[in-house]
N, C-alpha and C positions, 0 to 999 in steps of 0.2 A: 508251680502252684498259682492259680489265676487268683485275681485282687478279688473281694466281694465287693460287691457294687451295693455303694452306700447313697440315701438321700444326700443331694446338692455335688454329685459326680458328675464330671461334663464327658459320655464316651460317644464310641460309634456303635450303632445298630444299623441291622440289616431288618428292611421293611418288607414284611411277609405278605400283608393282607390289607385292602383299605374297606374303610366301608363308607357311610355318609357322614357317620359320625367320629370319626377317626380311621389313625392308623396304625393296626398291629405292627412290632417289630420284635427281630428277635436279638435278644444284648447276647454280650458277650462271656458271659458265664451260662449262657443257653437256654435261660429263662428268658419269660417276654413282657412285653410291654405295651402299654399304650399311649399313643400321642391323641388323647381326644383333639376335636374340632378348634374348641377355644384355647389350645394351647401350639397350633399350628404357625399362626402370623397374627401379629397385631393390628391387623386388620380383617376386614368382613371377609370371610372363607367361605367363600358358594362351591367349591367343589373340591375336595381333598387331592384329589389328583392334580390341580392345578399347582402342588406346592410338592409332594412327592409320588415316588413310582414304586409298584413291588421288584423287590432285587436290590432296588438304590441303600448304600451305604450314607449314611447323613450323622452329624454330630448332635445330638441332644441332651439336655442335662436332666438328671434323676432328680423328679419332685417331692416323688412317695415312693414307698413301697410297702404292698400288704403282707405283711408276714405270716399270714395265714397259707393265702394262695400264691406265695412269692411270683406275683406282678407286679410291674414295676409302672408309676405314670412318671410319662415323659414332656417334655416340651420340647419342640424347638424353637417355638420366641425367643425362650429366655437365651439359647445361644446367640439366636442374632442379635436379640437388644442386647447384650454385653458387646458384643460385636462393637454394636455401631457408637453405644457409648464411650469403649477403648478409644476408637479410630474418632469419633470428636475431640478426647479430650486429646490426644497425640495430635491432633492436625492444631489444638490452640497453641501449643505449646512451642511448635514450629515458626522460630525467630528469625530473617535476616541477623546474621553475624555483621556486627556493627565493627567500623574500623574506628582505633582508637587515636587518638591524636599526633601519633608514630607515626600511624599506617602501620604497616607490614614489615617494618625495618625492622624488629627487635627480631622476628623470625630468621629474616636471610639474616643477620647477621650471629644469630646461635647458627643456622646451618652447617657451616664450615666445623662446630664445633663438636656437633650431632654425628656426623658423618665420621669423623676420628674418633670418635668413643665406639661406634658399631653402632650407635641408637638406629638411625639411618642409614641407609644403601643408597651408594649413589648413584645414579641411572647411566645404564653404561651407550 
């Protein structure tokens, strides 16, 4: 039984049709959808095709849906700006591993201890 594709579901669709002002795609429970214009990139979009293709599979997340004429609007900003906001906040967080006033010595010295328990394999 396929999921219903609910507002703020991030899937993949297949893009059928573009036109000036967007792009048809068709989701995955075989209803369609539209990626208008201003929901392509967060920046100025002079041409739709310069961001996708008919046939191209792409990830987009569900904004709306009319449950009249179950269409769905889509975006795909908002995939990328999550995108890029994950990958800032994971790049800040990325520490040099500081040595502590040991050094490394409390490690080699559980090794031998590690390696008799099974915790570690020792390289042969």
């Amino acid at each position: 039984m396929e999921h219903r594709i609910r507002t703020g579901d991030i899937i993949d669709v297949t893009i059928t049709g573009i036109q000036p002002y967007g792009a048809f795609a068709s989701l995955p429970d075989h209803t369609s959808g539209l990626i208008h214009i201003s929901e392509i990139s967060d920046k100025f979009v002079r041409n739709v095709e310069s961001y996708v293709h008919v046939g191209e599979v792409i990830r987009v997340k569900v904004i709306d849906i009319d449950e009249e004429t179950h269409q769905a609007k889509l975006s795909l900003k908002a995939v990328r700006l999550a995108k890029r906001k994950y990958k800032r906040a994971y790049k800040n967080r990325r520490e040099k591993i500081k040595e502590t006033p040991l050094g490394f010595n409390p490690l080699k010295e559980k090794l031998p201890e590690w390696i008799a328990q099974g915790i570690i394999k020792e390289e042969e």
